[in-house]
Each structure stands twice: as C-alpha cells, then as structure tokens.
MARNUVO-882037 format. One line per 4 residues: number of its first residue (from 1); their letters; for each residue x, y, z of C-alpha. Coordinates in steps of 0.05 Angstrom, whole numbers, plus 5000, padded with zeros to 4 digits. Layout:
BEGIN
NUM> a> X,Y,Z; ...
END
This chain:
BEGIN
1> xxxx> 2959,3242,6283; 2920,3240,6223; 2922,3172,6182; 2893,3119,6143
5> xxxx> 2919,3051,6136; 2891,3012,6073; 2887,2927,6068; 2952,2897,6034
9> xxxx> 2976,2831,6033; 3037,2805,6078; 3100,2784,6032; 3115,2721,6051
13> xxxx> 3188,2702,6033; 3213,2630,6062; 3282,2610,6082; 3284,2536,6069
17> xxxx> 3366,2534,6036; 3426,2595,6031; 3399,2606,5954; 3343,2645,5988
21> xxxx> 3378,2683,6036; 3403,2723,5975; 3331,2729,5948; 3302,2758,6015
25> xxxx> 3362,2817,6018; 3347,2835,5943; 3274,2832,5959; 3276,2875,6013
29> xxxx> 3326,2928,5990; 3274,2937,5928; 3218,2949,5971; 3251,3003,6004
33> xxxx> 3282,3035,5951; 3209,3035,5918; 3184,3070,5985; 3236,3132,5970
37> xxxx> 3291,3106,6018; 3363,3125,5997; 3424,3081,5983; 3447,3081,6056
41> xxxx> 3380,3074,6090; 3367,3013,6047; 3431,2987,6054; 3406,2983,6129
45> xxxx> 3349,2942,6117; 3385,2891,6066; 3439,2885,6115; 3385,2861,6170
49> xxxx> 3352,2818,6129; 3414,2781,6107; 3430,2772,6181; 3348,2749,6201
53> xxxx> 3347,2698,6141; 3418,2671,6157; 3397,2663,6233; 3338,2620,6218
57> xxxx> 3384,2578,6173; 3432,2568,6228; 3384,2565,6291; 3311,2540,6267
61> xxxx> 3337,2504,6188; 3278,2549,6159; 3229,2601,6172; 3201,2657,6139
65> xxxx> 3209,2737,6129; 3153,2776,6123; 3149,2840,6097; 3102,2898,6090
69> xxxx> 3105,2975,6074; 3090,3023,6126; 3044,3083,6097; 3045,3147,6128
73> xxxx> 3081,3225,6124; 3149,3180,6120; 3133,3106,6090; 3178,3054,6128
77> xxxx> 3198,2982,6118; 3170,2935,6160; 3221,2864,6168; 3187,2798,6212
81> xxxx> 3232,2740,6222; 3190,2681,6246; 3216,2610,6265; 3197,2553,6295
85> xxxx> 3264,2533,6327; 3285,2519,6405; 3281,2602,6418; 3337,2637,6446
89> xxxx> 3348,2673,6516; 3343,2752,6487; 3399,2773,6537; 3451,2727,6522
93> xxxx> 3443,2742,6446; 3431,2816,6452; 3517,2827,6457; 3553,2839,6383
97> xxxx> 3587,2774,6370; 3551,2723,6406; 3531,2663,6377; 3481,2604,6405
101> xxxx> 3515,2556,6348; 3583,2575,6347; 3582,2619,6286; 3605,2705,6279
105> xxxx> 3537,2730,6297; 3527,2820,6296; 3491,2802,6350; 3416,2824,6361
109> xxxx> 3443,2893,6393; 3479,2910,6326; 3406,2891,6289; 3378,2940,6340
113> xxxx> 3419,2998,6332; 3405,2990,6256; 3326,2993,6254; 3279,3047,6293
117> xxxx> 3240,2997,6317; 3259,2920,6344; 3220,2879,6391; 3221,2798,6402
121> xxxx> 3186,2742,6426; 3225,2672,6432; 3199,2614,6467; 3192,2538,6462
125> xxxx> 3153,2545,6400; 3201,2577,6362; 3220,2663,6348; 3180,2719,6324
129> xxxx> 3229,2783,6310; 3205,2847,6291; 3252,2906,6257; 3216,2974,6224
133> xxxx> 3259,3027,6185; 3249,3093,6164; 3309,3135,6129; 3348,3161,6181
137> xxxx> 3332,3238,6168; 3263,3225,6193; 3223,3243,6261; 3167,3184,6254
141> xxxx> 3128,3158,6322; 3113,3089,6311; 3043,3066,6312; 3031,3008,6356
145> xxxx> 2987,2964,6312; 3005,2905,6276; 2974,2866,6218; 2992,2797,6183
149> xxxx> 2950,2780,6122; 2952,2727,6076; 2907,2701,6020; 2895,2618,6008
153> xxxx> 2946,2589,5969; 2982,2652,5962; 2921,2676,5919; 2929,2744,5885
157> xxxx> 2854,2759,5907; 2845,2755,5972; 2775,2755,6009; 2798,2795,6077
161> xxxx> 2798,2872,6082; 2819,2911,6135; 2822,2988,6140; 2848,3030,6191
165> xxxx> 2841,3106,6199; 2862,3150,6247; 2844,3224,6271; 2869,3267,6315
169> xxxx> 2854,3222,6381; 2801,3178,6344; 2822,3104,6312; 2769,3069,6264
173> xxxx> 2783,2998,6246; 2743,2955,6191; 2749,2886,6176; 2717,2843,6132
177> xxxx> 2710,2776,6108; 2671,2764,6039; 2646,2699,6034; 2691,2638,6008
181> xxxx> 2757,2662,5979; 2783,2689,5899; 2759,2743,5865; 2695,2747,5874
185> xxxx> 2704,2752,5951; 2757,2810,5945; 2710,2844,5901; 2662,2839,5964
189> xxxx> 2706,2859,6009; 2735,2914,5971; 2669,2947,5956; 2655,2941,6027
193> xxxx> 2713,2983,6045; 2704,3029,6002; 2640,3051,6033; 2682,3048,6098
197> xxxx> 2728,3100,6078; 2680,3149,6053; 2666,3169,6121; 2705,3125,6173
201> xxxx> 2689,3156,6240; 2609,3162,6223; 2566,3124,6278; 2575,3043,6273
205> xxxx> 2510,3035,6260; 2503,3076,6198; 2564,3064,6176; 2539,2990,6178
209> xxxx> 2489,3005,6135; 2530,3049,6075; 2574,2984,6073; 2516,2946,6070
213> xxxx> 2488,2986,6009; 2546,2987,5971; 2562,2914,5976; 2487,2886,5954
217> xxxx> 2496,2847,5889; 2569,2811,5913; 2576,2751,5951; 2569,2795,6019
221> xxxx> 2606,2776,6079; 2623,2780,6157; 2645,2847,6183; 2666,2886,6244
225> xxxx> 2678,2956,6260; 2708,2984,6319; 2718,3054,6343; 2760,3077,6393
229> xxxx> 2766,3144,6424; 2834,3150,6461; 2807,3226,6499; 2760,3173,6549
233> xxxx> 2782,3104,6529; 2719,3080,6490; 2706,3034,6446; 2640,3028,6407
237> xxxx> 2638,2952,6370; 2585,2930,6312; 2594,2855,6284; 2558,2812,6234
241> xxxx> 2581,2743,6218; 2650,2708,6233; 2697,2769,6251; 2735,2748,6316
245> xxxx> 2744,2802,6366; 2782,2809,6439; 2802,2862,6487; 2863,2841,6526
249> xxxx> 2879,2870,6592; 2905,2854,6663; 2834,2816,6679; 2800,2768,6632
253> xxxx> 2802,2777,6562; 2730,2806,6537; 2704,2774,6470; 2667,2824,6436
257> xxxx> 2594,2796,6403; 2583,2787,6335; 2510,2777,6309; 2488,2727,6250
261> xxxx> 2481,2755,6187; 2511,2771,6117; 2532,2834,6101; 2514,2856,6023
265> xxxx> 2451,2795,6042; 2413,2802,6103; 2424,2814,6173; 2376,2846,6234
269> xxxx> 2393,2917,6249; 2433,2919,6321; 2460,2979,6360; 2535,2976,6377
273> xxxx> 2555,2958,6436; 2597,3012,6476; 2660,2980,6522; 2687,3037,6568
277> xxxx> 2759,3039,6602; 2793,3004,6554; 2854,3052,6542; 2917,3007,6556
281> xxxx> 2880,2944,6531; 2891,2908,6462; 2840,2899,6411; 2850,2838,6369
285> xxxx> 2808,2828,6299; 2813,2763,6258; 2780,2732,6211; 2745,2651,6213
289> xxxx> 2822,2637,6180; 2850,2632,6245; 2828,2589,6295; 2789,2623,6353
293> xxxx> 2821,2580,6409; 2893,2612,6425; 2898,2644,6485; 2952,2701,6505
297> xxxx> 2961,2678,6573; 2993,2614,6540; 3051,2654,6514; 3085,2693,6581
301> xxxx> 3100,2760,6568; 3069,2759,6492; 3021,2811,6505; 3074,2862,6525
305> xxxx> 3111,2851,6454; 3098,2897,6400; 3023,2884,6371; 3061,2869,6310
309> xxxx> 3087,2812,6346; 3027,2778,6374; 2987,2786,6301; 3049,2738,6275
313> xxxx> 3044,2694,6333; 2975,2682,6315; 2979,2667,6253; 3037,2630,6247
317> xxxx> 3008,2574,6311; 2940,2586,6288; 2928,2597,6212; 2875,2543,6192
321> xxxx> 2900,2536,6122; 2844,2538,6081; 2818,2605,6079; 2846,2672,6070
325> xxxx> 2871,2695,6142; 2875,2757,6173; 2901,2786,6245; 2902,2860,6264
329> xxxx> 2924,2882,6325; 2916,2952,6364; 2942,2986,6424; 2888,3025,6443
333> xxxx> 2923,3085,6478; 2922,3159,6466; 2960,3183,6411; 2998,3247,6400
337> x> 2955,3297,6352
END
C-alpha cells in the first residue's frame, strides 16, 4: 500500500433543532458527489446521515456530525455521529426497527449494511458512531487510522499539521503545532510539512533538521515524527516541544518523550528514540489542544473501537477550547503491499 494522507480540517456540522438535520444530508451528499461518487452511492451516505442526525435529536437533543474525505486509489466519505446522551446497549439497537424512544428506527443493522465500514462506542458519557463509504463498485481495505482536527473558533487557518504517508510496509506520521493559532501559525506548520513530504521515510533525525530549515523565519513550533515499520514492529520517535504521544497496548501505556525546543527557533540536536514490538499497539499524536490527562482504560472496550473512534472520544471529552486541537490515531499493524 502506497499512500499519503495530507492535514485537513474536520467539518463540524451540529444538530441542535430538525432545521439542521436537512442541512447535514445536503452537506454530506455534496461532499460525496464532489469525491466522484454516483447518484446511488451518495444517496447511501445522505440516507445515513439523515438517520445519525435524527437519532441524536431523538436520543441525546443535540450532537454533532463530523465529516471528512478519505484520499486514496478510491476517495471515500467518512460520517461521525457524536453525542453526549445516556448511550445505548449496541445489541438491542443493532435489529431494523427498534427504537430506545418509541419512534420507527432502520435500526443500526440497516446503517450497517449501507456503509463499508461502521464501528461504535456508547457509554455513560454519551455515543461516538463511525460510518465510511466508498461507491459500491470498489475493492478498498480500510486503513485503520483516525484523525479529528479542528482549528479555534472554527478559524479558517489553523496552526496543527499532520501528514501521513505510507509505503509498501513503512507508515511515516508528522505532526506539528506552530506556535499560538491564525495564519501565521498555519503558515508554520504548513512550511514545516512541506519539508516533511519531500522525503517522508528519510531518518528522523535528518528529517528533523530539513523541517527545521525550511521553517526558520515563521513563528516555529512543536513537532513529532514517528516511523513505523510493520516487517519487525518498530517504531523510531523524534519530539520537540508540546506534541503528545502514547503507545497503547495490553500493559501500561508508554508515553513517548518529547525534548524542549522550537522548531524553525532553536532546539538541541537528539537521536530518536527506537521502541521495538510494538505491532498490535496504538500510537496516539495530539497536540497541547487536548488535555494530556485522559486515560483509555477509563472507557472499557474503547481501545478495541476503530482508531477513528478513540481520536473523537478524545476530543470531544478532552478538547481544551482555546487552541487549535488535533488527535491522530494509528493501528500500527502490517499492511497489505
């Protein structure tokens, strides 16, 4: 699998009253008739979005869908209903035509049968549901990383990057931070991953330094690089500044080190640090807009759920609200070539 993932904002479309129910189906039927899907195929994903922004009318009063394109050979649609309601048992609603208020509901298994890819997490603190299309005609093997990012105040600029690029059985991930938030922090950012995306998969170290180079003269930032090699289960990590990172697996979660420093500014030249046997695990990025004290092990069964799942989790019980936030999470497995 050869791929590369580029840093794009999460569409953020709430679902306060019925007006906007109407709004969210339009919204999302555009999107993927933008991304080449055909009348049928985005029929599919309009008629799941009416049904996800009806639900949180009926179960949770409001909520929010989030969208987001999915790049590759086929581009998909990408559909997150999140909540904060009561949650639901996922068996009893998984039957066509069962209802936890009384109303006709298709029933998650109907929602399920529509989209390639479903998953769900529901639990005191409220629902996170997760639906990807592709058209129909298409062969596509989902990639098990997830990413939620959103700018401050629903900014145009935002001051997070993330990159992701994938080759053969080699991931590369990038995040960045530039400092404060607006313009002049995605300008940062941006020229940071630029540099990234020259060469991706060059050593950490160096490829610490090219970003560093190109980003001199702009505020500078916090940034981390991982590298991942899914033939032995490596990972090789490099961090300056503020960028949050944490292998999950069966034992204790592992923070990964950052070092002080600004990007673009001034930091002391480090080696990376090399993590081995971590195929199977979960490596989760963030920037300092989410809080650094949530803790899987507080959500049963969470880390199991699609990594798209546990990146909205985070953000929507953690977000600090006053900078630009972003979560990216990978399943660091082998992938087919």
């Amino acid at each position: 699998m050869d791929l590369r993932l580029h840093s794009s904002l999460t569409q953020v479309l709430p679902v306060e009253d019925s007006s906007q129910v109407g709004h969210a189906r339009r919204t999302a039927q555009k999107l993927a008739e933008q991304l080449g899907f055909d009348a049928t195929d985005a029929g599919r994903v309009a008629l799941v979005v009416t049904e996800l922004a009806s639900n949180i009318l009926k179960h949770a009063s409001s909520g929010e869908v989030h969208l987001r394109p999915l790049p590759g050979a086929v581009s998909g649609v990408e559909v997150i209903a999140i909540d904060r309601g009561q949650g639901f048992d996922l068996h009893d609603c998984m039957p066509d035509g069962v209802s936890t208020r009384g109303t006709q509901g298709i029933g998650l298994g109907s929602i399920l049968r529509q989209a390639q890819v479903f998953d769900v997490h529901s639990d005191h603190r409220g629902t996170v549901l997760l639906t990807r299309f592709y058209p129909r005609a298409a062969v596509v093997r989902d990639l098990r990383a997830g990413v939620s990012q959103h700018s401050l105040h629903d900014d145009p600029a935002c001051g997070d990057a993330w990159e992701l690029a994938i080759k053969g059985q080699q991931i590369s991930m990038l995040m960045i931070d530039g400092l404060g938030h607006g313009p002049e922090a995605e300008a940062a950012a941006r020229a940071g991953a630029t540099a990234f995306n020259r060469e991706p998969f060059a050593e950490p170290g160096m490829l610490l330094e090219e970003i560093h180079h190109d980003m001199r003269g702009s505020r500078g930032g916090a940034l981390a690089i991982a590298q991942f090699d899914g033939a032995d289960g490596a990972l090789r990590f490099i961090g300056i500044g503020n960028i949050g990172a944490t292998l999950i697996g069966e034992d204790k979660p592992r923070g990964m080190a950052s070092h002080p420093g600004i990007v673009g500014l001034q930091y002391r030249k480090i080696p990376a640090v090399n993590y081995a046997h971590c195929g199977g695990q979960l490596l989760i990025m963030y920037s300092d807009g989410l809080q650094s004290r949530w803790n899987l092990r507080d959500y049963p069964g969470l880390m199991y759920r699609h990594p798209a799942i546990i990146a909205a989790v985070l953000h929507r019980d953690y977000c600090r609200g006053r900078d630009d936030v972003t979560v990216l999470v990978m399943a660091l497995e082998a992938l087919d070539d």
